[in-house]
N, C-alpha and C positions, 0 to 999 in steps of 0.2 A: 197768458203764456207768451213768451219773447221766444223768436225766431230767428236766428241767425244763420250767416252758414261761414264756412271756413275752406282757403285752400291752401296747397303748398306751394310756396315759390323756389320750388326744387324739380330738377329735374323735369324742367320744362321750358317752353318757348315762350314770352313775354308776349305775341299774337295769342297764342291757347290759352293765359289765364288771363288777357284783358276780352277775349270772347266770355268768360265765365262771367266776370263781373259785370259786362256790359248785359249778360241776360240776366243775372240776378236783380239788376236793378229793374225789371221790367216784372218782376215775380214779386206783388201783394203781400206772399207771405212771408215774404224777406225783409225784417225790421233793421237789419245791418251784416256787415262781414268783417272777416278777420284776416290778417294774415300772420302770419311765426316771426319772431327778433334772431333769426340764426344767419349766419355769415356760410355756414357749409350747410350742405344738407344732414338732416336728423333722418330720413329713413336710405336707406339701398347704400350708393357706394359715395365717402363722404366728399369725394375728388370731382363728384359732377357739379353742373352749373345749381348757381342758388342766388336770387335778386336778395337783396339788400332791404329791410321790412318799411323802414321808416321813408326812403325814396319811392317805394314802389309804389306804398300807399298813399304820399302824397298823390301820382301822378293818378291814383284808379277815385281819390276825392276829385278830380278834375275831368274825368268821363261818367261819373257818375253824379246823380240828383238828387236820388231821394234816401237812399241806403243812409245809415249811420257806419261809420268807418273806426276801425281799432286793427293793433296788435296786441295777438295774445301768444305771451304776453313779450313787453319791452322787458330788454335785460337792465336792472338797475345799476349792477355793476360795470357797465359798457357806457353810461352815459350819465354823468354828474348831474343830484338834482336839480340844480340851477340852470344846466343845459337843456333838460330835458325838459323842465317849465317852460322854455322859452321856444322849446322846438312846438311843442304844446299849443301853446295859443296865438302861434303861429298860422298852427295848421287848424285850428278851430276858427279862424278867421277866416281863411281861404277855403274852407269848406262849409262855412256857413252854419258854424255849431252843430257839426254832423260828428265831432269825434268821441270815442270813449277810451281813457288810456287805463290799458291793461298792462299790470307790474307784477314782475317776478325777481328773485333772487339770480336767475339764474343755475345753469345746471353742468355745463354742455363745457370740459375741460380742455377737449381738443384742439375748438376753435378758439377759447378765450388766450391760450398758451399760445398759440401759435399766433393770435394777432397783440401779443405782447398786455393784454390784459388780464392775466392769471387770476383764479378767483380766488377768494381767502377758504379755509377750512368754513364748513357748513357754520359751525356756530357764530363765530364773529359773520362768519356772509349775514347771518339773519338779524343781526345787531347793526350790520352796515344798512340792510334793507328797511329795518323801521325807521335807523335813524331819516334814512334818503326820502322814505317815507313822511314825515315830518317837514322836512325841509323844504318839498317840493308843496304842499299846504299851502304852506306860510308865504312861498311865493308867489301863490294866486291872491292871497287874502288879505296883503300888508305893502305899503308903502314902501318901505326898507327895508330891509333883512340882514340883522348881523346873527350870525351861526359861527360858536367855538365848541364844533363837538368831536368825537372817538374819529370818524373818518371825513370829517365834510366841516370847510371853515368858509366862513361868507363875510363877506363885511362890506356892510353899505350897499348891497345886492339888490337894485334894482330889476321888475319885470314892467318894461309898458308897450304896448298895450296887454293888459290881462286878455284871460281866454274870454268870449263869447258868452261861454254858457258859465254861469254863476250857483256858489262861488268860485265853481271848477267843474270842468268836465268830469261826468259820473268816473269814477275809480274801479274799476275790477281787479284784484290779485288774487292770484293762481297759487295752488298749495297746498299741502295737508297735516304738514306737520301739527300736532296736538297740542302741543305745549307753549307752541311760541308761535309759530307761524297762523294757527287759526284765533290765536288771540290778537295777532296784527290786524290782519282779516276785521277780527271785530269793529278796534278801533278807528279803522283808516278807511276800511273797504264800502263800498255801493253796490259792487257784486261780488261774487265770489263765486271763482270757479274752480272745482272739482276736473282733474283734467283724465279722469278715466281710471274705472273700476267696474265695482258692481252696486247694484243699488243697494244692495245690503249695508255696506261701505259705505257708501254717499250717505245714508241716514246715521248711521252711525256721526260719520264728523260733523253734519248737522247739530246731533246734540249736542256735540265738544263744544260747536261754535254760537248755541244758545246759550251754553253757560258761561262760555268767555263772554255774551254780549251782557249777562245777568253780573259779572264782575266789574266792566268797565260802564253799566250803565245806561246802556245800548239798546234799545227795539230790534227784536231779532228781525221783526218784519219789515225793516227802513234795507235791509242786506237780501239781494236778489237770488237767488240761488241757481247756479249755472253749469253745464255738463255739457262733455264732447259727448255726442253721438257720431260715432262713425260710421260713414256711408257705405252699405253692400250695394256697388253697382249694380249685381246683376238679380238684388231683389229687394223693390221699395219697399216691400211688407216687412220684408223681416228691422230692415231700418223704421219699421214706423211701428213696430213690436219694444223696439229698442228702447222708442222714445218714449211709448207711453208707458213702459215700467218705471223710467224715472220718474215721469210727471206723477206718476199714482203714488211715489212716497217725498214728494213735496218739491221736486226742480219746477222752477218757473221761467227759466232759459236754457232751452235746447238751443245747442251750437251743432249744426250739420256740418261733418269734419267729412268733406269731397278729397278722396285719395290721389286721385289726376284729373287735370284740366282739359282731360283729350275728348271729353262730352257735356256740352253745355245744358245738352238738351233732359240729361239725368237731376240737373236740378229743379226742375217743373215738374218731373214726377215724382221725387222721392218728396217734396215740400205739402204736394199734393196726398201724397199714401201719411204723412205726420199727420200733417189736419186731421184728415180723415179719422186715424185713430186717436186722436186724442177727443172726438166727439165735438 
């Protein structure tokens, strides 16, 4: 079982979630963390303060050691897959093969409108996202790169130096659509995360995403399977009830989703009461 946790970089003070990080990385049962791809904040009022995912995490790769580092997940449509190869193993370098990039389509109308990057309708989004999906592959694994496709043209696309970790840093994509998005999942993904339901649900898309991996060819078991658990501050147990009904119908990455950064000291206990129940 993989252990992560997760915080918001909302509505907060950049002291209160470099204290989070700096004690998760002292916490054993902490295999890595995350932080969100959002320019505004996603919960409360959307006009508060919100750091920047792919800055921030650089700087918390740079006070941390041992943690593995991601965003769950990056917006694909915010950042070209050729940029985002090379922001990539960029930061796989400087962090010492500590990253895992987490991709999503994207959701969030508000902020992409108002910073002049409007998303397309759900279905071409999710034909932009395999294609991006692909492209960014090919630019860990190849020399050159010419791409003439629907939304992304490349020519003579060099990445050097490649990431660290080979042939790419593990993949997680976020999602659940049935038909199209847990079939991307199949082809592309290393984890797949589930970002909040019920576990009745979560086994459910499991099977979706057996059979899409029984189409494309795929070992369901090579596909890690990953879930927010969201943390009740004011009771590790019922968090650590939480967790182990996923894990009892097949998650193998719990992601502890910490709602504020205003208690460092909440992630040693509730990482403590998980263990605990999951035996």
């Amino acid at each position: 079982m993989r252990i992560t946790f997760k915080t918001k970089p909302e509505h907060t003070s950049w002291a209160a979630m470099e204290d989070m990080w700096r004690e998760a990385d002292r916490i054993e049962h902490f295999d890595g963390g995350w932080l969100y791809d959002h320019f505004y904040p996603i919960y409360g009022e959307k006009d508060g303060p919100c750091f920047e995912g792919w800055t921030a995490l650089s700087y918390l790769a740079g006070i941390t050691e041992r943690i593995r580092l991601g965003l769950m997940v990056s917006c694909v449509p915010y950042r070209g897959p050729a940029l985002l190869a090379n922001m990539v193993a960029t930061f796989d370098h400087f962090s010492r093969g500590r990253l895992d990039v987490g991709l999503g389509m994207g959701w969030y109308d508000d902020e992409a409108d108002a910073y002049g990057m409007s998303l397309l309708p759900v279905p071409k989004r999710i034909t932009q996202f395999e294609e991006a999906c692909g492209v960014l592959k090919r630019m860990f694994t190849e020399d050159v790169v010419d791409h003439e496709g629907t939304y992304y043209n490349l020519t003579a696309a060099r990445l050097e130096p490649k990431a660290i970790q080979k042939p790419y840093p593990p993949i997680m994509i976020g999602g659940t659509g049935e038909k199209r998005m847990l079939k991307i999942v199949a082809r592309h993904a290393d984890d797949w995360n589930y970002p909040g339901g019920t576990p009745e649900d979560f086994t459910h898309k499991m099977n979706v995403l057996d059979a899409h991996c029984a189409d494309v060819g795929r070992n369901p078991a090579d596909i890690t399977r990953s879930c927010h658990i969201f943390v009740d501050p004011a009771e590790p147990s019922a968090t650590a009830d939480s967790a182990a009904s996923y894990a009892a119908v097949g998650a193998n990455h719990l992601c502890l989703y910490f709602q504020s950064n205003d208690d460092p000291s909440l992630l040693g206990k509730t990482a403590d009461a998980v263990v605990a129940a999951l035996g």
